[in-house]
N, C-alpha and C positions, 0 to 999 in steps of 0.2 A: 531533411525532415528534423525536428524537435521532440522530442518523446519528453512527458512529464508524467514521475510514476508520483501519486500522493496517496502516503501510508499511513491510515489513521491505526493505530496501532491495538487490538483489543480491540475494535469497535463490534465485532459484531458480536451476538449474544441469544437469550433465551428467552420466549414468550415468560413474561415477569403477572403474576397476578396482581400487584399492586399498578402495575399498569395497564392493566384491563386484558394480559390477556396478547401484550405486544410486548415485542421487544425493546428496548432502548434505542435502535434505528427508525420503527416504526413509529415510537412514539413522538421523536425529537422533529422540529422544524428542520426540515434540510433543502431548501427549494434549489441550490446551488447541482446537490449530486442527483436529485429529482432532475433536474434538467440534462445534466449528463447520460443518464440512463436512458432518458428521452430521446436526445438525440443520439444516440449512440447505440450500443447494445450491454446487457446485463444477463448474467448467468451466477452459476457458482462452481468454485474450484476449491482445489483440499490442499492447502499451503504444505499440510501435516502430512507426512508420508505417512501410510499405518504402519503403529509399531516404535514412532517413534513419538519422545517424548513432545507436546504441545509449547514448546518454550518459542520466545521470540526468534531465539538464535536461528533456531531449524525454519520460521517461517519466511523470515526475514531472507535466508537463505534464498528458499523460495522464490520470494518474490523479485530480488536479483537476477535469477533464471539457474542459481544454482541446482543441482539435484542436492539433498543434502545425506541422501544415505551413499553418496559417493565420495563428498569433500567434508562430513561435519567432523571436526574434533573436540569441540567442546564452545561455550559459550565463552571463559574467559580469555583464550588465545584470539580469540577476536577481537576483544577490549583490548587486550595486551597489544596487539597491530597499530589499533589507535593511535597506542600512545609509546609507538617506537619501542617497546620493549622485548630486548632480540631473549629466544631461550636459549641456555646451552643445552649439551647433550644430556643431562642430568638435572635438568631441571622440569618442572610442573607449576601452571599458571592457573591458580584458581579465583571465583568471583569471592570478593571480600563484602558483606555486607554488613555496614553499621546499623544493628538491631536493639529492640530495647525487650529482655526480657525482666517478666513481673513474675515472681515467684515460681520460677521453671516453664515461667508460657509467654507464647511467641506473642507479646504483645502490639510488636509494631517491627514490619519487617524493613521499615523505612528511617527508624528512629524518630519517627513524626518528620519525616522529610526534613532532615536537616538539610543543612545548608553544604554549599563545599567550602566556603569560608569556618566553619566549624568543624568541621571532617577534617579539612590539612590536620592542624595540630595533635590533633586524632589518631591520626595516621603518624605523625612525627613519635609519640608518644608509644604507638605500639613496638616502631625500631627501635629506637633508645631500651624500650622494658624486654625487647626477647634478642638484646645482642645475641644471646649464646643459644638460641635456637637456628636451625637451618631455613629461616625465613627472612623475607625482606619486603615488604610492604608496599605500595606504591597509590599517592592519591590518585581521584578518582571524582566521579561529580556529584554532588549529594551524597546521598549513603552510598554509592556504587564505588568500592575499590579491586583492589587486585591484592594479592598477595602471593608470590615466587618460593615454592616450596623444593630445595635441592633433596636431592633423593636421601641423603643420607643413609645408606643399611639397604634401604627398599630397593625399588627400579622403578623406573618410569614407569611401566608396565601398571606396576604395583598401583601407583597414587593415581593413574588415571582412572583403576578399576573401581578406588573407594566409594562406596551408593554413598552419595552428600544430595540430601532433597534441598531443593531449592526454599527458601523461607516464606516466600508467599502462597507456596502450595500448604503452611501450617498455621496460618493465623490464628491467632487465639487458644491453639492447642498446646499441652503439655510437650517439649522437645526432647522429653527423654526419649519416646518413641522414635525420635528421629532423628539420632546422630549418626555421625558416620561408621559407617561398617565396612571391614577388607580390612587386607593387609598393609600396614601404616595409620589405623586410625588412631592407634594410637596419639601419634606427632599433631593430627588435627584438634584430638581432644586438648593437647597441652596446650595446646595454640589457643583455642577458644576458651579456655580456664583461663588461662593467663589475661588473658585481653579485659576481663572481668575484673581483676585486680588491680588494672592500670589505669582500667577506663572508672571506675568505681568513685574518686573523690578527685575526677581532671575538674579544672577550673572553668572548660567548657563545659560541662553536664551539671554544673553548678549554678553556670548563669542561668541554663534551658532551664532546671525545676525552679529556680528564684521567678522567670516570665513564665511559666506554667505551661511548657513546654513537655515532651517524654524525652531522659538521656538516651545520649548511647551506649548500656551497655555492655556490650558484647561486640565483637568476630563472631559471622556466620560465613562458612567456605562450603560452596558448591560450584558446581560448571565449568567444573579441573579440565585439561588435556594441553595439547602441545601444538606447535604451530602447524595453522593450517597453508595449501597452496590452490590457490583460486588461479584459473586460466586469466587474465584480462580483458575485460570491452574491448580494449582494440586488436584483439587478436581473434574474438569470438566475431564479433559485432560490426566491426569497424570503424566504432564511436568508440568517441572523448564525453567527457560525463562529469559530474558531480555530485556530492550526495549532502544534504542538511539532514542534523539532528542533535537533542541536544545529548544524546546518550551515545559511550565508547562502543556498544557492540555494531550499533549500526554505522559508526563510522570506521570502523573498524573492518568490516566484510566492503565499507569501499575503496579503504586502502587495499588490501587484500586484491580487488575487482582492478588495480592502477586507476582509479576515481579522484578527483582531488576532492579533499573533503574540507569545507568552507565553513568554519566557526562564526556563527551569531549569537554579538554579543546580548544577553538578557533570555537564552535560549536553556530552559531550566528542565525540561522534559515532566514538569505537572500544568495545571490550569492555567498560570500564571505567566506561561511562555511569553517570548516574543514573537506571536506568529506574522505583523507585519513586518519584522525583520526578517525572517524567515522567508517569504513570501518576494520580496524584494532581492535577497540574496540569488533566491531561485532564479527568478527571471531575469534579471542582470548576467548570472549565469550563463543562461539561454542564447547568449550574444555570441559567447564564446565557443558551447560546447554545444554535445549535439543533445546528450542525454542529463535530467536532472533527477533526481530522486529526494522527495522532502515527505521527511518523515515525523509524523508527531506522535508523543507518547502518551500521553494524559487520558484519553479514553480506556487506557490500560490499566494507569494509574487509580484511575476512581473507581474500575469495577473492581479492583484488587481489595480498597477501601470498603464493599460492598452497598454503595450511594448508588441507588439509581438515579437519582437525582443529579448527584455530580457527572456520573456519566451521560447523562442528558445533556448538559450544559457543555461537556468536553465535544459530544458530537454537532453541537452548532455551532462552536467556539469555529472547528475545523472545515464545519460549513462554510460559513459567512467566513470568516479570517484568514482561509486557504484557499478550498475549492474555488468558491465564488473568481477571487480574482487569475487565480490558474485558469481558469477554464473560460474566463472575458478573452485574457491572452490568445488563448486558443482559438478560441472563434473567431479571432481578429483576422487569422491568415490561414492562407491555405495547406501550411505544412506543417501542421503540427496537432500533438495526437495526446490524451490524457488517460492513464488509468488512475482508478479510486480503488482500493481494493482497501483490509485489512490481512494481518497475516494468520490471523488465528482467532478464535472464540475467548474470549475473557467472560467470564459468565457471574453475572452477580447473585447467584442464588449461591457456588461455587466459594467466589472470589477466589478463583485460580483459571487457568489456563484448560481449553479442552481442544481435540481436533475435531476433524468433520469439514464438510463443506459451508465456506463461508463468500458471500458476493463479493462481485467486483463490477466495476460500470467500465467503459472504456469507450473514447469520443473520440474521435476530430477526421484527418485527410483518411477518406479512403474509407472510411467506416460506414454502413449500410444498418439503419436503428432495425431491432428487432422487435419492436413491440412494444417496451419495458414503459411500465408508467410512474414508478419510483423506485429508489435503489433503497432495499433491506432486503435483508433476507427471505423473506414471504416470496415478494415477485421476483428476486434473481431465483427461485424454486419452480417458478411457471418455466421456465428455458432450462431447468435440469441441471447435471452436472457436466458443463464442457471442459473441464481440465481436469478429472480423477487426480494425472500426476501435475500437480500447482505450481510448478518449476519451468514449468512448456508455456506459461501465459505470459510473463513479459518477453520472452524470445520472438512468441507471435506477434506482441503488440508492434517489435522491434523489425521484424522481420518480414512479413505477411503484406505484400503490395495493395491486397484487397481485405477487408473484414469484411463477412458475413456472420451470421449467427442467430440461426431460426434454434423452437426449439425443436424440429426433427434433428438439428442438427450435433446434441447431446451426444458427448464422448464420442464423437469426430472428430475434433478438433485440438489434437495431439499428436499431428504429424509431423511437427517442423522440428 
């Protein structure tokens, strides 16, 4: 059998008044995942354990089949997996975001999506400026880096405990409210001054405001903890697998998963993707392994932005430029199976992350349609909530010889 998971990232959302009243699923042309849900079955599951925070990291989890209030340690020891980077015992791996703040306020948690060709040097410039801090910096893709914080005086303990909100939860808002707090905030605050002083007249942030671009400038450090340890697909599962994306944390939980994880070149993680590289990566894949997982992020990206309009565009983008050809694949033969889900609510009224229950479609061998006559949220609502805990749904899709899934059959289907 073939299993293809495809993770529109963000995608699902809040009835919006400006769009009558629908949400940006409803609203958007998706005849590809309409077709999915058709043949197949649709419900909704909660990626978000309650109680925990709404980030990718934890959903993403999820939808791997981890539980995540058993394995999460933080978002950036994921990226850090990525990208080969081992911790010592005394070390703490936080997410480094190149941010552009305007007079005390979070103006852009992206830097206006810099480039990672503009971010190296960036990052070159923050080691060179804080040799004699106990940090070490590490690029990253676009604004997304890392930075390796050794405990110096504290304990690990200590730096994992620090409350660092993450910078998309503060858009447009004053940061004083929201630096970090615990013991060692100190070391973050000098960290995040300093980077200010470095980044302030680089010759990169010089060209950006010359093309009328936002600089970088600042370090923003959230999604700190220490390395995680994930069972394996082949030891869980007894599949081999791969995972596309253009972003470290999710390739990161498939190093973590033993996944090989397959760089597509032009794969940028906003609108502007490679999604027929992507797409072709996948399914070439398919020859080899048994399991693929392709993930895109841009849906996440624009409602962060607060565009519904962008995020309209990001969910047809992923229609027609993913699903569509995934799910031709599928059809084609008799052993192979597709889910569509996203991991979490990105909400543009928000432009931050929220839990709750969010749909998912799931198609192909063995599958028994429930009814479903498009996939959003509205109608995966008519069949209830079949996976309360959203960690049991790709297991089942992996696992489960037969689907069924009426909707008497709501929160049953959490046994495997």
């Amino acid at each position: 059998m073939k299993y293809l998971v495809l993770l529109g990232d963000g995608m699902a959302d809040y009835p919006l008044e400006e769009l009558g009243g629908r949400t940006p699923l409803q609203a958007a042309a998706t005849p590809a995942m309409d077709a999915a849900a058709q043949q197949g079955v649709s419900a909704l599951f909660c990626p978000i354990p309650e109680g925990m925070s709404p980030g990718s990291d934890v959903g993403n989890l999820s939808m791997f089949g981890y539980n995540p209030r058993e394995c999460y340690t933080g978002r950036a020891p994921l990226e850090a997996a990525n990208q080969g980077i081992e911790l010592a015992s005394d070390e703490v791996v936080f997410r480094c975001n190149l941010v552009t703040l305007d007079n005390g306020v979070m103006a852009s948690f992206t830097a206006d999506h810099i480039s990672s060709p503009e971010g190296a040097p960036l990052i070159d410039a923050l080691n060179s400026g804080m040799a004699d801090l106990p940090v070490r910096f590490h690029p990253g893709v676009g604004y997304r880096h890392l930075a390796v914080l050794t405990t110096n005086g504290a304990s690990v303990e200590d730096l994992t405990r620090i409350a660092c909100e993450p910078p998309h939860n503060i858009s447009d808002q004053p940061i004083k409210n929201y630096l970090p707090t615990g013991n060692g905030q100190e070391l973050l605050e000098t960290i995040m001054k300093r980077s200010q002083q470095i980044l302030g007249d680089h010759p990169v942030n010089r060209s950006r405001i010359e093309a009328g671009k936002s600089p970088a400038t600042s370090v923003w450090l959230w999604g700190q903890g220490s390395s995680p340890r994930l069972p394996h697909y082949a030891e869980r599962f007894g599949l081999s697998g791969a995972v596309i994306s253009a972003v470290d944390l999710v390739k990161g939980i498939g190093r973590c998963a033993g996944l090989q994880v397959i760089d597509v070149p032009g794969a940028t993680g906003y609108l502007d993707t490679n999604y027929a590289g992507k797409v072709s990566a996948a399914l070439a894949a398919l020859e080899e392994v048994d399991f693929v997982y392709l993930h895109v992020e841009a849906p996440d990206e624009t409602a962060h932005e607060g565009r519904a309009d962008l995020k309209i565009q990001a969910i047809e983008d992923f229609d027609r430029a993913v699903v569509a050809p995934c799910l031709a694949y599928a059809t084609g033969r008799d052993d192979a199976r597709v889910l569509i889900a996203p991991d979490h609510v990105t909400a543009i009224s928000t432009r931050t992350h929220a839990g709750g229950p969010v749909p998912f479609a799931l198609c192909g061998a063995g599958v028994t349609p429930n009814g479903a006559t498009t996939y959003s949220e509205v109608e995966a609502a008519r069949f209830g909530v079949a996976f309360p805990e959203g960690y049991m749904l790709t297991p089942y899709m992996l696992q489960a010889p037969e689907i069924t899934l009426a909707a008497e059959d709501a929160h049953t289907r959490c046994d495997i």
